[in-house]
C-alpha positions as CSV (number, residue, x, y, z in Angstrom):
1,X,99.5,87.1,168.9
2,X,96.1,85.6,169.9
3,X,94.6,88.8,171.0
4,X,95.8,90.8,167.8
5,X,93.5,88.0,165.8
6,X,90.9,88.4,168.1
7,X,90.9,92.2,167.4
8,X,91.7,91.8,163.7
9,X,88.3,89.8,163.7
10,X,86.4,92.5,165.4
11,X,87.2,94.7,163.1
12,X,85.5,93.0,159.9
13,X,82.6,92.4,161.5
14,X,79.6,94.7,160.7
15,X,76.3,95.7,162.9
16,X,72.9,96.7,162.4
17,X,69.7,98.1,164.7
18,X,67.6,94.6,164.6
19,X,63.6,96.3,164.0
20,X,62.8,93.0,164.7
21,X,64.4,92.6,168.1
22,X,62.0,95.7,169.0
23,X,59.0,93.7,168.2
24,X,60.1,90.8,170.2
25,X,61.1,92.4,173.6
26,X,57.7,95.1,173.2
27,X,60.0,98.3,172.7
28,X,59.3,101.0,170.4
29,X,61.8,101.7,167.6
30,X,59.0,104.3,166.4
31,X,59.6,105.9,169.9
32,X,63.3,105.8,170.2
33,X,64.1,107.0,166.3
34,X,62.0,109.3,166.7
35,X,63.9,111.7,168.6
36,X,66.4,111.4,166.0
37,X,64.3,113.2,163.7
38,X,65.3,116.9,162.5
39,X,62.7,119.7,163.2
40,X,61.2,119.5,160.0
41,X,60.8,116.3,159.5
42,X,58.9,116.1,163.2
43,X,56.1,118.3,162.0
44,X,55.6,116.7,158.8
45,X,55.5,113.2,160.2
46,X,53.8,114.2,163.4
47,X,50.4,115.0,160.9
48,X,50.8,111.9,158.8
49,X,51.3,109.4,162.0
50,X,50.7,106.7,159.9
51,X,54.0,107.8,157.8
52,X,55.9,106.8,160.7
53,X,57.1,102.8,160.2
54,X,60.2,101.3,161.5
55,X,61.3,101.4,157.6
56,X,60.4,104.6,157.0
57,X,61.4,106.3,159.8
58,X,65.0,104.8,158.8
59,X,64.6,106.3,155.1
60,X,63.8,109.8,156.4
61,X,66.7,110.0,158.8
62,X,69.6,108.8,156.1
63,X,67.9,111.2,153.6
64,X,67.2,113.9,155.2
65,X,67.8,114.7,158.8
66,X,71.1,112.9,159.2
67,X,72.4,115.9,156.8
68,X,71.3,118.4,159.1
69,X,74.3,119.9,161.2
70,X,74.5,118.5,164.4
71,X,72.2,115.1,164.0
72,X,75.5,113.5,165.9
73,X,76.9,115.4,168.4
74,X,79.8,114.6,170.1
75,X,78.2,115.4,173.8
76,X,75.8,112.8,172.7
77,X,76.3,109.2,174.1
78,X,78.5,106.6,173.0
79,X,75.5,104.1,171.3
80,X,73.2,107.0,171.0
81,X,76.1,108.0,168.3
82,X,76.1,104.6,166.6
83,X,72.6,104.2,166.2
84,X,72.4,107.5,164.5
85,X,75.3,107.0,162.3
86,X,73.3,103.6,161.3
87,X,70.3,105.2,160.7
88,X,72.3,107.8,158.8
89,X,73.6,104.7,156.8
90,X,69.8,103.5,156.1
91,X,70.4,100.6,158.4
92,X,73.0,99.0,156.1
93,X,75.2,96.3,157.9
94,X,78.5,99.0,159.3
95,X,82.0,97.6,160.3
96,X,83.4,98.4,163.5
97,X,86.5,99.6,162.0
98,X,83.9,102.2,159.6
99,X,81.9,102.9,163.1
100,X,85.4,103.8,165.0
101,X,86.8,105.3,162.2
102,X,83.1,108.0,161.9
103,X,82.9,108.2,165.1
104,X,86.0,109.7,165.8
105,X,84.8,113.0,164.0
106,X,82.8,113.7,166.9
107,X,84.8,112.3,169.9
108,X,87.0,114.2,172.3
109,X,88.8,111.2,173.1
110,X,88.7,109.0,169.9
111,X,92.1,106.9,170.5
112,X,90.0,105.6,173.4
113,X,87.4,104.4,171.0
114,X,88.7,100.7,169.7
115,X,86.3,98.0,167.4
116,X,87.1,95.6,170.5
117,X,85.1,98.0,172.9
118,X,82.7,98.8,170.9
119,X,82.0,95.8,169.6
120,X,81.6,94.7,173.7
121,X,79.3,97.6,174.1
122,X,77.0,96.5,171.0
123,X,76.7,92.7,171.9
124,X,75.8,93.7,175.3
125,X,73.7,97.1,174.5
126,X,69.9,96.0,175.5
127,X,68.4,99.5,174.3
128,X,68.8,100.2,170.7
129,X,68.8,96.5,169.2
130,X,72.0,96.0,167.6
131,X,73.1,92.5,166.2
132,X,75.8,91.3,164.7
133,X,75.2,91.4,160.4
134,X,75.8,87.7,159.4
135,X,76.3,87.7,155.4
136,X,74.5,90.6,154.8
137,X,77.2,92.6,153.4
């Protein structure tokens, strides 16, 4: 009975890429959304370089290039999925059962896929800055 409440609890809670966490350990969120971007959008942002903030790098992928066919691919990485269905969400604060439930579309396996993995993978994931949403619903 004590594990179902521990995955019950996984479930409601929600994540989010931390731009800040980039700042602090010297990465790039710049250089690791960027390959994210659709055609398009490279070759207009690549002449405006100053166009290309953290924020709205994240605005131009939810409104635009996430709705071109293909932005998540299912041969694509576990996280490198979830950070592209939160940039596709603007960066809003996504629970693991909405992440599982998303991702799934573009798995081959997706009963392998639970919130109590992923959420594992997430608080342990040192490469695209996810953190745990506290009251930010």
């Amino acid at each position: 009975m004590m594990e179902k409440d521990k995955t019950g609890e996984s479930e409601e809670l929600s994540y989010l890429i931390d731009l800040d966490w980039f700042e602090q350990t010297g990465r790039s969120f710049v250089i690791i959304a960027r390959h994210c971007l659709c055609p398009r959008c490279k070759e207009r942002l690549a002449s405006e370089p100053e166009a290309m903030t953290p924020a709205s790098l994240v605005l131009n992928v939810r409104d635009c290039c996430s709705n071109v066919p293909g932005f998540i691919d299912p041969r694509l990485p576990l996280l490198e999925k979830v950070f592209r269905l939160s940039l596709s969400e603007g960066n809003r604060p996504v629970s693991l059962t909405e992440v599982t439930a998303r991702l799934s579309l573009y798995s081959d396996n997706p009963a392998s896929l639970s919130p109590t993995s992923l959420k594992h993978l997430l608080d342990h994931n040192q490469y695209y800055g996810f953190r745990l949403a506290l009251g930010e619903d």
